[in-house]
N, C-alpha and C positions, 0 to 999 in steps of 0.2 A: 879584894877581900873575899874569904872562904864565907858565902853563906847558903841559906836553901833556894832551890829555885822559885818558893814561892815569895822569900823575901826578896831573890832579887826582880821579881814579877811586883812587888810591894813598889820597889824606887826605883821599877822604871813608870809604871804609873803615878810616881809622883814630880819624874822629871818631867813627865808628860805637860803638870800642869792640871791633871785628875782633880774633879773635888766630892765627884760622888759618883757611885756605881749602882748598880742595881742587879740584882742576882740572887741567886736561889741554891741553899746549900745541898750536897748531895754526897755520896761516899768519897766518890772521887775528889772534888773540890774541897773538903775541907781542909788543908793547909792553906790554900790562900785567905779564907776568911781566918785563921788561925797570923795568917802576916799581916794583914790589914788591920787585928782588934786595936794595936797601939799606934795606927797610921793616922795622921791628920786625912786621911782621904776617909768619907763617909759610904760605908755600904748600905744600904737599904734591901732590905730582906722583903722580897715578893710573896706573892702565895700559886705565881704560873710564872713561868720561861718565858711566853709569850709577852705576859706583861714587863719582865727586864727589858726586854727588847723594845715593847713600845714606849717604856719609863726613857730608857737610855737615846731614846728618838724624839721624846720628847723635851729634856735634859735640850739634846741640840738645838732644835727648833729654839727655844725658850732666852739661848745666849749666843747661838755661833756656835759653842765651842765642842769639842769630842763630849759624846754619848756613851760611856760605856755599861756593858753587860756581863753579868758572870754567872754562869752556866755550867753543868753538871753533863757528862759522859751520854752518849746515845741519843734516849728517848727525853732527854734535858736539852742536850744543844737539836734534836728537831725541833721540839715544843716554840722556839725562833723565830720561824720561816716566814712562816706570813711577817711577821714583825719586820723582821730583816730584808722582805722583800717591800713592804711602805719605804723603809728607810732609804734601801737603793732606788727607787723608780722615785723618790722625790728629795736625791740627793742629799741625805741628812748624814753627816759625819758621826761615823757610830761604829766602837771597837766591842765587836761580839770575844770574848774570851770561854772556849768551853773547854774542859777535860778531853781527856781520851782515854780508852784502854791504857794499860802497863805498855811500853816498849818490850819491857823484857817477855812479855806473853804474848806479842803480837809476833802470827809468822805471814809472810808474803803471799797473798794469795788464798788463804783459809781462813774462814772465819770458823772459829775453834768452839764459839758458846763463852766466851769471858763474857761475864755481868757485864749489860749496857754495850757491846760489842758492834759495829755497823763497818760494815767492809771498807767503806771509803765515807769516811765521817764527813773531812773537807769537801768531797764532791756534790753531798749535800747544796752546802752552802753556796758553788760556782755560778750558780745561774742568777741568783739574787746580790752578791755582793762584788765590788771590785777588785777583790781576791781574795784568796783562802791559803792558808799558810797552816804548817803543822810543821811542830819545833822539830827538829830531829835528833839535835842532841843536849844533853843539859845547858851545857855553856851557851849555847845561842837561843834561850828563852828569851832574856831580857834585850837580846839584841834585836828578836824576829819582834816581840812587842812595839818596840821603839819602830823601826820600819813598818809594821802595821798600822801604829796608831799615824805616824805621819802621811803616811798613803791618803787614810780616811781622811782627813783635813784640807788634803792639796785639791784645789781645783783640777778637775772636774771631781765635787767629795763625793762622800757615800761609803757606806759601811764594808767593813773588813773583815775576816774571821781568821782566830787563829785557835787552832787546838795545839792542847799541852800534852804528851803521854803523861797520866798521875805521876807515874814513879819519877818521873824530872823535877816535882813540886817537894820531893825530900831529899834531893839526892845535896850533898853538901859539896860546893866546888867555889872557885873562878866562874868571873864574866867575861864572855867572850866580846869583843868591842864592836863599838857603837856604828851601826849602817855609816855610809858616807849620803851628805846632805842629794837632794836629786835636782836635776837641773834645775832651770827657770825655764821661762816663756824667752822665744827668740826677742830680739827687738821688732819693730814694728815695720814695715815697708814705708818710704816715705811717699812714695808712689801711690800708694794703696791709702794713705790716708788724705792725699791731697785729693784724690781720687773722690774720696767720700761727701770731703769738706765741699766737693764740687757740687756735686751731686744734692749735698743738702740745700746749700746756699743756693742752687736752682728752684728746688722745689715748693711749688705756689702752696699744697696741701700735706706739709710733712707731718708725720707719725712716729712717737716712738711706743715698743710696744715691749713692757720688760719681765722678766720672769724668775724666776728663783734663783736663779746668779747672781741678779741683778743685788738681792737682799744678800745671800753668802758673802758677796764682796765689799758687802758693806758700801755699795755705789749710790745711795738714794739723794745724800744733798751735790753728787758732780752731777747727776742727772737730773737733778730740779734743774741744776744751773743750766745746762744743755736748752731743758724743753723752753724755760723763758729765754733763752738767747732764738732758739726758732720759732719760738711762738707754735709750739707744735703740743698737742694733746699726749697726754702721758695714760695707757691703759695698761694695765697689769694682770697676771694671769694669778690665779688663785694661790699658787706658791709666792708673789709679791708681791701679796695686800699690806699695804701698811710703807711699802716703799715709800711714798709723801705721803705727808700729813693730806688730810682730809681739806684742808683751805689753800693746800697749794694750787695756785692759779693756773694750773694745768694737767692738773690731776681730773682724770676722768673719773666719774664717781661711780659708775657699776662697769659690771663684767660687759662684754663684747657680747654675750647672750642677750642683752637688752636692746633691741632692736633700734632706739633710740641712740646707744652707742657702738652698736653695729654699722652706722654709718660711716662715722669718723674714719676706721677701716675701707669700705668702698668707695669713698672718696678720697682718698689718701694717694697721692702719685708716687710717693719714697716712706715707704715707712724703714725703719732701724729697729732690730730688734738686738735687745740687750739680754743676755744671758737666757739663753731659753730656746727650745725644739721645735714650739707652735706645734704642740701635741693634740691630738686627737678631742678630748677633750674642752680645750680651748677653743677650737676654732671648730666645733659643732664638726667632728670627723672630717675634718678637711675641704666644709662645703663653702669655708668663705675664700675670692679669687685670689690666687696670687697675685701679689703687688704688683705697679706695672716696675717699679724698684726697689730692691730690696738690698738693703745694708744688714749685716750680722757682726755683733760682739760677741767670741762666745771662747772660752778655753779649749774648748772640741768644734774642730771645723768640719769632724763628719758629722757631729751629731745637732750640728746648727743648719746641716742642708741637706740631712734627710727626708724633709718634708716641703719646704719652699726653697728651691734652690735659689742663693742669694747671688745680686751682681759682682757682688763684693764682700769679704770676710774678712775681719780684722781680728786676729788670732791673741788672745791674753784677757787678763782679770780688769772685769769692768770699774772698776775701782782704777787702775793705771791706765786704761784705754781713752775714755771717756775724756778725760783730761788734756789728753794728747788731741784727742778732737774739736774739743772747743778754741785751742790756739788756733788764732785766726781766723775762725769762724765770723762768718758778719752774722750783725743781728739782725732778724727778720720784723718786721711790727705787724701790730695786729695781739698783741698779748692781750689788753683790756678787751676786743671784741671777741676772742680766745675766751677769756673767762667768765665773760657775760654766757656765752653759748652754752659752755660745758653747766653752769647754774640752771640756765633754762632745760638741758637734758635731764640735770639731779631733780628738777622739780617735776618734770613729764612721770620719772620713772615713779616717784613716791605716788604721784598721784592714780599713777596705773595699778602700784602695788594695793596703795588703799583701797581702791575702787575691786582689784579681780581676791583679795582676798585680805581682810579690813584683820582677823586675827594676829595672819602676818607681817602687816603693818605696827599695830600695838605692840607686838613682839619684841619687834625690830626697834623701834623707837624708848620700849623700860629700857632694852639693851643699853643704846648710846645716854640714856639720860641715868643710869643706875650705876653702872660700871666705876669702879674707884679708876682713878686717872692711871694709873699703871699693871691696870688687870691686863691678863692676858688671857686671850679666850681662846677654847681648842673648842675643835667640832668635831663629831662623827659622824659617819655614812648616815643621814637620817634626815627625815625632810628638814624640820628646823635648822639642822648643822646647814644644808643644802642654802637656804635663806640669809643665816648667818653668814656665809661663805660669799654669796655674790653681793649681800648688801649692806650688810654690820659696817659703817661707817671704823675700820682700823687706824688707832692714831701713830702708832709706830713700826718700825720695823720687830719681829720677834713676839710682837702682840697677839698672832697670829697662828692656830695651827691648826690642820686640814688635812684628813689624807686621800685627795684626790689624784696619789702620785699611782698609786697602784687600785686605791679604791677598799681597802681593809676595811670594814665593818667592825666593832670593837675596837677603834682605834682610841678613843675620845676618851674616856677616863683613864685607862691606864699610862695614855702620853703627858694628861695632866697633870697625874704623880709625876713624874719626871720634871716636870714643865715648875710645878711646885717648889719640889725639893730646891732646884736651882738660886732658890730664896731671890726671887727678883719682886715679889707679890703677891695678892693675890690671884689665883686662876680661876677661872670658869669655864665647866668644861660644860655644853650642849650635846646630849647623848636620847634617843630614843630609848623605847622599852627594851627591843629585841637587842638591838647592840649594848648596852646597858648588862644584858644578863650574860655575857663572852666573860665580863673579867669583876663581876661583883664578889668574889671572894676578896677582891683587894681592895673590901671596904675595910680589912683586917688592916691593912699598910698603914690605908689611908689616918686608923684611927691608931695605929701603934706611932706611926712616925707624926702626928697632931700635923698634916701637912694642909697648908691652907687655902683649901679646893673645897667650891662650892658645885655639887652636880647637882644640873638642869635634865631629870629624865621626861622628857615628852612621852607620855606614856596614853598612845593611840589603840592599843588592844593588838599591836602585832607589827607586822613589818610592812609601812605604809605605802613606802614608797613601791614596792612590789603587790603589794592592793590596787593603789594604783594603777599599774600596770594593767592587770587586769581588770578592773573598770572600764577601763579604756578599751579594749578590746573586747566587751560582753563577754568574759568567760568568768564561770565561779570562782569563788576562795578556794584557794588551794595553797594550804602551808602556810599562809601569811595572818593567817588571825589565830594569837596565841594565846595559853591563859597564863598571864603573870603574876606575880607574888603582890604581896603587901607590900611595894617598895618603903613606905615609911617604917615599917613596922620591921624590915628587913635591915635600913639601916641603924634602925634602934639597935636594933640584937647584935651590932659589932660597938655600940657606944657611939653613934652618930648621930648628930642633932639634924633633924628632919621634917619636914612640914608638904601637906598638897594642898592645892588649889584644883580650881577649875576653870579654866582658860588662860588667859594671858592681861585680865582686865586688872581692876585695881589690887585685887588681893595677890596677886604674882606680884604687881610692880613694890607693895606694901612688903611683903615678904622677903623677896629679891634683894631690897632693901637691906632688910635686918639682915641677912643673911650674910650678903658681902663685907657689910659692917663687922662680921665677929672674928675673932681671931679665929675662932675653930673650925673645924672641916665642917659641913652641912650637906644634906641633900634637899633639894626642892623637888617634887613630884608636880608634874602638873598635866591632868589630863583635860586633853583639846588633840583635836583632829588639825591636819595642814594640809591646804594643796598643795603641790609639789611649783616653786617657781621655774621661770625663764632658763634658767642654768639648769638644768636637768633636761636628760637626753631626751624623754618622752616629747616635752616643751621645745626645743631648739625651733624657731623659724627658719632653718635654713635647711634643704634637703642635699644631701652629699650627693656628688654625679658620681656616677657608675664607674668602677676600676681606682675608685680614692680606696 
């Protein structure tokens, strides 16, 4: 059927499956938000590029499903980057869609001064996403989309970009036809999995230790099954909190930064790792020892033995893997003394918490006792988010979201829009002052689109955890003590209902309360100072050896 490239842009994002985009209009792009006004697909109109990108990052995190973004020519699709780069270094399936100059005014090799003009727009985007595609001819818009957005979703995900030349967005034609589907995963070695089965069924102190695959692939109740068939401790890296529930009998309750669960690891003879790199981060820069064995599940077998080369590699989606593993497995015992142990570690760490910093204890705990049963809480770069992140008790998958993939600052409210929109709940996003003030124009979104997100700004007088920093090493304030706005008085003036405290004691938990209860968007302010916890590099117990 003869129609515009933006309408056939319109029904391939809704074969896609699309239910909401986020984007920011601009000369260029306006036909597509002109094909979308009568689409069952919902746009969401930002007040920064930046923020489509952390919306539509958020968006994934929040369901699984494609994030998408829609962006305007040049200085619109950079406005992205950092966005686009969270989204790739912590694998979140996310279709950036930006404009581009005219075709017809673009010549090879000069950049002429067309409005918004960037010599190679796509090559921007190559180092942050799993590729970069720019349509070439009208008829194959709807088809490079289609192959874009399914990219971003196949294991190994992660965001995709595709630039449009505007003039393809009116040109009236045919659709050129639909990519062909792209392989699967081989099958399995059976070799290779008896191999494993061996190996586990050997092992006196097994480990499994799982990572954002693990969550992508929807693997958390084959892998509960797993860890009670070995009786093996289950730790999770900050991309798969929330894999098992918090009373799973093998669920480790804090990060591997907690020296009490730093152990489990050094004593561990086979640990299995499920979807995950054992990134820098995670394993305090590489200072904890390679396993004396190591099993890997992972869709990427270079990027599963980059860092601990494993004995063994079992190539495909933990989800199908997993499964294949446990036929035949014997069961191990020791589950009950299993989960007596891991209680006794939940209760060492709370008690250490309480004791090295009693604020972030009370914190922690309105958190878990305040929280409606299906909120979903995002954090940002910020000490609170920092605490949220290794200890906020998460009850499910998607409950969760952190951007320790790349380490983005401003990521936490504007991914909450997204995380919102998705209509799964309420959210609560845990945001500092400094990070807070990256995308506070989109308290406009927040209060146009009525999305139902409560922000938590910890507001310390500046950027703490880089105070920190220097505390720690006697050197003065430099940059990090800022002077901030009236956040109340700030969210008021977009129509936001908003309230501050002063610490984390009963008038936060009183507040927090009301707050989550309402249907409407809120801000809470509350200023109180944090030490920075366990999980933070300053804090790591363990020193990297030389040449990691």
């Amino acid at each position: 059927m003869t129609k515009t490239g933006a309408q056939h842009l319109a029904d391939a994002l809704l074969e896609l499956g699309a239910e909401v985009a986020f984007g920011l209009p601009g000369v260029h792009n306006l036909p597509i938000w002109e094909a979308l006004a009568d689409s069952p697909l919902r746009l969401v109109g930002v007040r920064h590029e930046q923020t489509a990108g952390y919306a539509a990052d958020g968006f994934a995190r929040a369901t699984g499903k494609l994030g998408v973004a829609i962006v305007t020519t040049g200085p619109g699709a950079a406005n992205t980057i950092a966005a686009v780069g969270e989204a790739r270094a912590s694998g979140s399936p996310v279709l950036v869609i930006a404009t581009d100059i005219p075709a017809a005014l673009r010549r090879p090799g000069v950049v002429r001064g067309v409005l918004h003009e960037t010599g190679d727009q796509a090559a921007l985007f190559a180092p942050v996403t799993k590729a970069a595609f720019t349509v070439d001819a009208p008829e194959d818009l709807a088809p490079t989309v289609l192959r874009a957005a399914r990219l971003a979703v196949e294991p190994q995900s992660g965001p995709v970009y595709v630039g449009i030349p505007t003039d393809f967005l009116r040109y009236n034609g045919s659709r050129g036809p639909d990519p062909e589907p792209t392989e699967t995963f081989p099958a399995l070695s059976v070799g290779d999995l008896d191999a494993a089965r061996h190996m586990l069924a050997m092992a006196s102190k097994p480990l499994i230790w799982a990572g954002g695959g693990a969550v992508r692939a929807e693997a958390g109740p084959v892998i509960g099954q797993l860890a009670e068939k070995l009786a093996a401790p289950v730790i999770t890296t900050f991309a798969a909190r929330g894999l098992l529930p918090p009373v799973h009998p093998c669920a480790a309750p804090n990060p591997v930064h907690a020296p009490e669960v730093g152990v489990l690891w050094d004593e561990a003879d086979v640990v299995l790792g499920i979807g995950t790199d054992f990134d820098g981060l995670m394993t305090q820069n590489w200072a904890m020892p390679q396993p004396p064995k190591l099993i890997v599940i992972n869709v990427d077998p270079k990027d599963a033995a980059k860092n601990y080369p494993p004995d063994i590699t079992l190539v495909g989606d933990a989800r199908d893997v997993v499964p294949q593993l446990l036929r035949g497995l014997p069961a191990r015992p020791g589950l009950g003394e299993l989960t007596e142990r891991l209680q006794r570690i939940s209760d060492q760490v709370r008690r250490r918490v309480r004791r090295e910093e009693p604020q972030a204890a009370d914190f922690l705990r309105t958190l878990e006792e305040t929280l409606p049963e299906h909120a979903m809480l995002v954090a940002d770069m910020c000490i609170a988010g920092y605490w949220a992140g290794g200890f906020h008790r998460v009850a499910a998958p998607h409950r969760f979201a952190y951007p320790m993939g790349w380490g983005t600052l401003g990521f936490g409210f504007p991914a909450a829009l997204g995380a919102a929109a998705a209509g799964t709940g309420r959210v609560v996003c845990i945001s500092g002052d400094g990070g807070f003030l990256y995308g506070c124009g989109d308290l406009a979104t927040l209060a146009q689109e009525s999305l139902p997100v409560t922000v938590i700004v910890v507001d310390d007088g500046g950027y703490g955890m880089l105070r920190f920093d220097q505390d720690r090493e006697g050197l003065p304030h430099r940059g990090v003590d800022l002077h901030t706005p009236d956040f109340v008085g700030l969210a008021r003036s977009f129509g936001v209902d908003a309230g501050r405290v002063d610490g984390f004691g009963r008038a936060f938990r009183r507040l927090l309360g009301e707050f989550v209860r309402s249907a409407e968007p809120n801000v809470l302010v509350v200023r109180a100072s944090l030490k920075p916890p366990v999980n933070t590099s300053p804090r790591w117990y363990r020193t990297p050896k030389p040449g990691r």
